[in-house]
N, C-alpha and C positions, 0 to 999 in steps of 0.2 A: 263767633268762632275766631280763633286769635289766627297769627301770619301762620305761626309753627307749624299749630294743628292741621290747619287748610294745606301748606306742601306735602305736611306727611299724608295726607288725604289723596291730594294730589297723587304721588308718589307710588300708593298704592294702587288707584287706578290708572298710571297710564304707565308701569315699569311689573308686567304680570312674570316677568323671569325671574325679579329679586319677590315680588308680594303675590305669590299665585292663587290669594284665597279669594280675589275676585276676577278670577280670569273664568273664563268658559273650560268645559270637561275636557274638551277637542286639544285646546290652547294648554294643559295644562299635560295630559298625557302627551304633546309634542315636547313640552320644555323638559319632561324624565328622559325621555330620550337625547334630546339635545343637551343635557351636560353630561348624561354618558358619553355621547360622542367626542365632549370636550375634554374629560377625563381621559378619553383613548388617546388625542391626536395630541393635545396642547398641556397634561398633566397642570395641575394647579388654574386653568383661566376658569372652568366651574366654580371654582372657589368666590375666586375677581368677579364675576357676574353675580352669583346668585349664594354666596354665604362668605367664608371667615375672609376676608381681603387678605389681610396679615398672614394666614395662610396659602394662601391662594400664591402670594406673591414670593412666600420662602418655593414653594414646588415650582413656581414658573422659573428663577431661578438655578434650581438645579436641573430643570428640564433644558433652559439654553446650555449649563454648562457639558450634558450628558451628550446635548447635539453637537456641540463643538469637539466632545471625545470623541463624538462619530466621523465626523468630518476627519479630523485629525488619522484616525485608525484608517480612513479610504484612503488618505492623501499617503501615510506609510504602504500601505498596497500594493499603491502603484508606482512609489519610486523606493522604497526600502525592504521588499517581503522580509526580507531574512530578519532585520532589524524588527519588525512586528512580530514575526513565529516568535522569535529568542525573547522579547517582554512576555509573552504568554506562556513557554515554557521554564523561562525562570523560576526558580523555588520560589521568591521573595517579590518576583512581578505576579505568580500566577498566584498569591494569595491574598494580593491586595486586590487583584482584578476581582475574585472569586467575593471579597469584603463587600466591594463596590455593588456588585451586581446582587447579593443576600438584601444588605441595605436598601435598594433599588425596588427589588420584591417585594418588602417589606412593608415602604412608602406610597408606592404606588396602589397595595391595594389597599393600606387605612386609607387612599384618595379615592377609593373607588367606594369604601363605605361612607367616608364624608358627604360624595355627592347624593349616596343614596339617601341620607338624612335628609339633603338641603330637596332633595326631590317633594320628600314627607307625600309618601307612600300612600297616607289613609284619604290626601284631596283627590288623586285618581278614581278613575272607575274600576270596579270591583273586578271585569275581566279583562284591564290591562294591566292589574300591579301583579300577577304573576308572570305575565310576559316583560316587564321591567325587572323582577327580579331575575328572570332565565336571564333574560341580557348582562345584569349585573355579573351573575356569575361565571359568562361564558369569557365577557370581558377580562375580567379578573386573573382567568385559568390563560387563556394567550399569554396577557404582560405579564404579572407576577410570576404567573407560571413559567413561564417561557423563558423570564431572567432565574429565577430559581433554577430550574431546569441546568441552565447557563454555568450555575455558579455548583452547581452540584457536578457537571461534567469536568468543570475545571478542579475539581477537588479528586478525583479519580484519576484527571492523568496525572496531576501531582505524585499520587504514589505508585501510578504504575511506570513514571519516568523513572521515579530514583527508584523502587525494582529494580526495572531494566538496565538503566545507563548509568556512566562512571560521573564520579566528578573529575574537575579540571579545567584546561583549557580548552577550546577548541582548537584544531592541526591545519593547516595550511594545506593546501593540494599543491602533487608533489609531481613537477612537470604539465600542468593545467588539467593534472588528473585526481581524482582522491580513489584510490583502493583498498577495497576491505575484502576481507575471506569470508567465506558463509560456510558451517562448518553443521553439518546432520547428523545426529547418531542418539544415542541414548544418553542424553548429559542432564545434569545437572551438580548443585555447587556442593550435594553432598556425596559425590560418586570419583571414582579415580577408577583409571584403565578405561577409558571410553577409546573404541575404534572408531571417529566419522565414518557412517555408510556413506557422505557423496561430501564433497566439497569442491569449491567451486570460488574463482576472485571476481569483483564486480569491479569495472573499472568505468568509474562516470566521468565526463568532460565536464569541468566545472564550470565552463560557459555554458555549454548549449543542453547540457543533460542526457547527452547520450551514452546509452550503458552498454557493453560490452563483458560479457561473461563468459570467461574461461572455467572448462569443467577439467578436471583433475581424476584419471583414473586414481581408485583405492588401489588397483596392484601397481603402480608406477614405482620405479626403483632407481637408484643410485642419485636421490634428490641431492643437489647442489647447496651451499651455503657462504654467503658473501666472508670475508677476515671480518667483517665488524661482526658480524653474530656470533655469540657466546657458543653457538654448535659447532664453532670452526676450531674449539678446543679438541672436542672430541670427536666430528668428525671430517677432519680435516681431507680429505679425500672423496666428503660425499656420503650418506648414508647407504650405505655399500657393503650388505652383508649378507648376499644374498636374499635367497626367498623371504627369512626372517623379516628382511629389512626393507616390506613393500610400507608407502607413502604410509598409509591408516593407522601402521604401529606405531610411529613416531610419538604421535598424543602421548599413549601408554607410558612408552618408554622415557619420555623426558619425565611425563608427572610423577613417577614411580622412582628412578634412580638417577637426573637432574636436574631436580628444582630447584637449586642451589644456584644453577646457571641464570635465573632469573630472579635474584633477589626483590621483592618487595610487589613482586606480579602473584594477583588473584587466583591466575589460570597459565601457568609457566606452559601445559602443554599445550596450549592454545598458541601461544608466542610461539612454539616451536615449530607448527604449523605456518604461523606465519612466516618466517625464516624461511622455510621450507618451498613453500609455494612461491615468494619473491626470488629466492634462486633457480625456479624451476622458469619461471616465465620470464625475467631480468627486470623486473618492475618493486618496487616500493610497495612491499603492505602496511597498510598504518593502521590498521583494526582489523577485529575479530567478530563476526554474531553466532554464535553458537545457539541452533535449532534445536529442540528435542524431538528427536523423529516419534515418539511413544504419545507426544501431545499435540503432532502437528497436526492431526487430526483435527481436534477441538479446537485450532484459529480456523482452518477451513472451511467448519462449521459455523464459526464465529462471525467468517466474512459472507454467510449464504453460500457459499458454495465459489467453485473454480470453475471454467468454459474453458474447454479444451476439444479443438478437435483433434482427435484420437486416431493416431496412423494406423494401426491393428491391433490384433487380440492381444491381448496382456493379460496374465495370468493372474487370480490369486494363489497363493500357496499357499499349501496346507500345511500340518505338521511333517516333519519329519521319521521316515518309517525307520522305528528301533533297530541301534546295529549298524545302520549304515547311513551313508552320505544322501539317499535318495529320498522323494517326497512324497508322500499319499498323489493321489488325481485331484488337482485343483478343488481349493472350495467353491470356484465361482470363478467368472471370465468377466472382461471390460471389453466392452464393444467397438469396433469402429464407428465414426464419425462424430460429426459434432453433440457433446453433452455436459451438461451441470453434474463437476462431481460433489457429491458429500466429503467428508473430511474422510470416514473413511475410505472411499474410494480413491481419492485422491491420494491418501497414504500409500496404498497398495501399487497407484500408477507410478509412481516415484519409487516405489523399493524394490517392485517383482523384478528378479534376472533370471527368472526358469527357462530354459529352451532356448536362450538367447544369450547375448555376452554382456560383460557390466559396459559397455560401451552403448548400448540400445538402453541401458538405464540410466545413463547420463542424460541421452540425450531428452529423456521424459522428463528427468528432473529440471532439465533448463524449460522444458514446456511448460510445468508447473509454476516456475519461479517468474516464468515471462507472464504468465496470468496474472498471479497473483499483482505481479507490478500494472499489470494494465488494467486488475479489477479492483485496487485499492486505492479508487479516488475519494474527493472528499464528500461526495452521499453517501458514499458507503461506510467510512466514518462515522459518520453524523450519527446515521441513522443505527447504527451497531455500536457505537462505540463502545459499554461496558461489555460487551459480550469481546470484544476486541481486545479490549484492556486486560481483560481477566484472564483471558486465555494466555494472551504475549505477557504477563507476570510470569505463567508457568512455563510457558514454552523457551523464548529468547531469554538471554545471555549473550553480554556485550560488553568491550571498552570504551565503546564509541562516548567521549561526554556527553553529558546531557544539555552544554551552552553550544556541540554541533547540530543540533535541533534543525536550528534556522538555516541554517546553510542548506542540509538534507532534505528538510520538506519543499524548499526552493527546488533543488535539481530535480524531487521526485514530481512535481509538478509541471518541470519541463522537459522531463523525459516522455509525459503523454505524447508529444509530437514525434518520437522516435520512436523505430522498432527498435527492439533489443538485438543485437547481434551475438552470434554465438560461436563458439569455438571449443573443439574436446582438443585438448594434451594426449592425443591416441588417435585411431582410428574412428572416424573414419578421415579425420581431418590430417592425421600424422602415420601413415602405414595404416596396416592391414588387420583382423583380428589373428590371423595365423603368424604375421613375422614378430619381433620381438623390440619394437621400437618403446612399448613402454620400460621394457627391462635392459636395454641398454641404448637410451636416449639421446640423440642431437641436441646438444643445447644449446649452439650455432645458431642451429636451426629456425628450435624453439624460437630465439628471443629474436631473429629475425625476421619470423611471421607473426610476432606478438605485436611488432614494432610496424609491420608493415600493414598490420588488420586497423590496427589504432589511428595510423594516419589517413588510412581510405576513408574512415569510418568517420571520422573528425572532419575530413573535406567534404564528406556527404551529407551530414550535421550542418555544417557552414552552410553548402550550395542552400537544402532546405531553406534554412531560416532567410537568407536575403534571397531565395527566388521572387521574381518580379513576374507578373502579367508578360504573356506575349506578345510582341511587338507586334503592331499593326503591320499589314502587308501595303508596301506602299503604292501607291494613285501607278496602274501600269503596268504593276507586276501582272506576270501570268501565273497561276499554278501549274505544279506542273504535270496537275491531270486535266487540267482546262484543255478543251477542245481545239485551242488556236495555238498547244504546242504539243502536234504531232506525233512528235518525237518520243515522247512519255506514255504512249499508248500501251496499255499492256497486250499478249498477241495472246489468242484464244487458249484458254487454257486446256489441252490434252486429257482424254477422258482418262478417269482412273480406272486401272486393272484390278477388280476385286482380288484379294488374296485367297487364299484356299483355309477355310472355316481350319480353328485350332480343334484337336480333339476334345471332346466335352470333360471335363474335371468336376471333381466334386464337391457340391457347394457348399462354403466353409460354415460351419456353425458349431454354436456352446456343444450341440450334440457328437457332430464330428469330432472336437477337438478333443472333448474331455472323456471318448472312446480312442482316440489315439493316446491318452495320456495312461487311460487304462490299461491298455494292453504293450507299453511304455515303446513306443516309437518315436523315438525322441528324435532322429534326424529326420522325419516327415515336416513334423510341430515346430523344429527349427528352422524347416527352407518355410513353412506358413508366417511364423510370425515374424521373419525376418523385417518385415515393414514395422514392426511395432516402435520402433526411436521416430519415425519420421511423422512428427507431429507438428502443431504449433497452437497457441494462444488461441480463443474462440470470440 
């Protein structure tokens, strides 16, 4: 036998991962498994051990290079978020990533068939090559999958950004703040004469992310407007025309008979909202998102649902009884306390004002709005996303550009550490529901409680974020409920005088209510539901 022949002899029996047709059955179904494993962890080194090297060595390759993108995308993380969100929502970043990762899918599983070749299936035992092939397959569905997956998600928000958002720049925050208006009603971009049922400005800290929501009655009147705004031509004194001229008509009126005032704007009545609500609070609106109240349903539904716990009964309402201004007896009641609503219920919680004033339905729709801000994190993302996507194609409408991405999902991110603060432009926070502070308003006032909520609210943001551990108590001190300082004693507490029991009332239910609604006792139903604003996030 020559030298040759005897290495390659060699070779094959003492190297059973690259030559397994003399290894043992044991030795043999270990090594199928063992370069699937090396297929999962190290792509391409199955190759380098046990078949194409030249192969083996292009995947190993592009697997260091995939890990140095990973590295790279943790290291923007955590010192750049914005600058990561904004590569992935770019048009032209998010289709290259989406290339990247197809490609990735693609390679990875011909590597996951390749090793099943170099496995060569028929030297196993008979009932372990269908458990190497479940393995292969299961393998295959994570990675491939999982980047496919990837790259299929990133191809959906592609178009439901540019749906949604404008092009352009991104805008600067304006005093360490960015403010945008949120605008409810029946809209969309083939519709003109839209009323918002609720709007509302969200004013985030562009350090710390804390959000502050001003809610805006619809009857609010003699709205203000800066000299720079195009409605100081016409209404130079204020939109002040009486009843005609409560906040909601505006939309209407500008889309309808001044959209000239807004040349080369999509949604001029939107703008003039904006205008509107910057002179009512004395702050800079710099965007718009306009809601579809008719589809907010189907995101509600989109995110699983909203947690609110629910201050009292809130009504649904019915149709309206022919002839007159009054309503059938509710379809159905919302319950107190804490619950998961559906989209429709959730709609209903945001719009019912039967038996109650539009100010108790303000103050629901900020409940809902602080939900939703506190239940759209990113599992909930992930894990919905086209149901998300699809929904916010039909619902939202916006200026916002699509390169503020980064900025916004940063603050939305760091507003988990904050509660939302709230504030209504009325009662209960500005006068009474009987006197007339929306219909002839302080503006004084206004912007110097807008001004003074903001700053509380920012120092409290602050305090939060740099709170420190409590100082130790030092070597000596006493407490001073410690026993060695007398003085802090408390003296025996006074027994308490029970009160004399209240008269027994009637206990409130869907049956009670919807029999006073029957037989139409409407000031009963109004002192009952009068708790129904006093809600919050769940």
């Amino acid at each position: 036998m020559s030298r040759t022949a005897a290495s390659a002899a060699g070779s094959v029996y003492t190297d059973p991962v690259r030559y397994p047709q003399s290894a043992s059955p044991r030795l043999r179904n270990r090594r199928a498994f063992l370069l699937l494993f090396l297929t999962l962890v190290l792509p391409g080194s199955a190759q380098i051990v046990a078949g194409d090297r030249r192969l083996g060595r292009t995947a190993l390759r592009v697997t260091f290079l995939v890990w140095a993108a990973v590295i790279a995308v943790a290291v923007l993380a955590l010192t750049n978020r914005i600058l990561l969100v904004n590569i992935f929502t770019n048009n032209w970043g998010s289709f290259l990533i989406m290339a990247v990762l197809a490609l990735l899918a693609v390679g990875w599983a011909l590597l996951f068939l390749n090793t099943f070749r170099i496995i060569r299936p028929p030297l196993l035992e008979r009932n372990v090559r269908p458990a190497v092939a479940a393995a292969m397959v299961v393998l295959m569905a994570l990675t491939s999958g999982g980047l496919g997956y990837g790259a299929w998600l990133l191809n959906v928000s592609r178009q439901t950004f540019d749906s949604i958002f404008a092009s352009g720049p991104a805008f600067d925050p304006v005093d360490g703040r960015y403010n945008f208006l949120l605008l409810g009603g029946d809209a969309g971009a083939d519709r003109t004469g839209l009323r918002p049922d609720s709007m509302s400005v969200f004013s985030v800290d562009a350090d710390t992310g804390q959000i502050v929501t001003f809610g805006l009655p619809r009857n609010f009147q003699n709205a203000q407007f800066t000299q720079d705004s195009p409605l100081w031509q016409v209404f130079p004194d204020g939109y002040s025309c009486g009843d005609e001229c409560i906040l909601n008509s505006l939309y209407p009126v500008v889309t309808e008979q001044y959209p000239d005032l807004y040349p080369g704007s999509e949604d001029p009545g939107a703008e003039a909202m904006m205008d509107a609500a910057g002179g009512i609070l004395g702050l800079e609106i710099q965007s718009y998102v306009i809601v579809d109240m008719e589809g907010f349903s189907s995101l509600i539904d989109a995110m699983g649902g909203v947690k609110i716990d629910v201050g009292g009964w809130v009504p649904i309402t019915a149709a309206e009884i022919p002839g007159t201004n009054r309503h059938y007896p509710p379809d159905g009641w919302i319950a107190p306390g804490l619950q998961t609503m559906d989209g429709y219920t959730a709609l209903w919680y945001a719009r019912s004002r039967e038996f109650v004033t539009d100010y108790h339905r303000i103050a629901r729709q900020q409940c809902v709005q602080q939900a939703m801000v506190a239940q759209l994190d990113p599992a909930t993302l992930l894990t919905r996303f086209q149901a998300i996507a699809s929904a916010g194609e039909q619902v939202v409408h916006t200026d916002i550009p699509q390169d503020q991405l980064g900025s916004f999902v940063d603050l939305a991110l760091k507003s988990k550490n904050h509660e939302v603060e709230r504030m209504t432009i009325g009662p209960p926070d500005f006068g009474t529901a009987a006197d007339n502070f929306v219909t002839y308003p302080d503006f004084a006032l206004i912007h110097a409680r807008v001004q003074e909520m903001l700053a509380e609210t920012d120092a409290a943001a602050e305090a939060t974020a740099e709170q420190e551990a409590p100082a130790p108590v030092e070597d000596g001190a006493i407490g001073q409920d410690s026993p060695e300082n007398p003085d802090s004693q408390q003296a025996p507490a006074e027994p308490e005088v029970p009160e004399p029991a209240a008269p027994a009332q009637p206990e409130i239910t869907e049956e009670y209510l919807q029999e006073l609604a029957a037989i139409g006792d409407t000031a009963t139903l109004s002192m009952l539901l009068d708790n129904n604003g006093v809600c919050s996030a769940g």
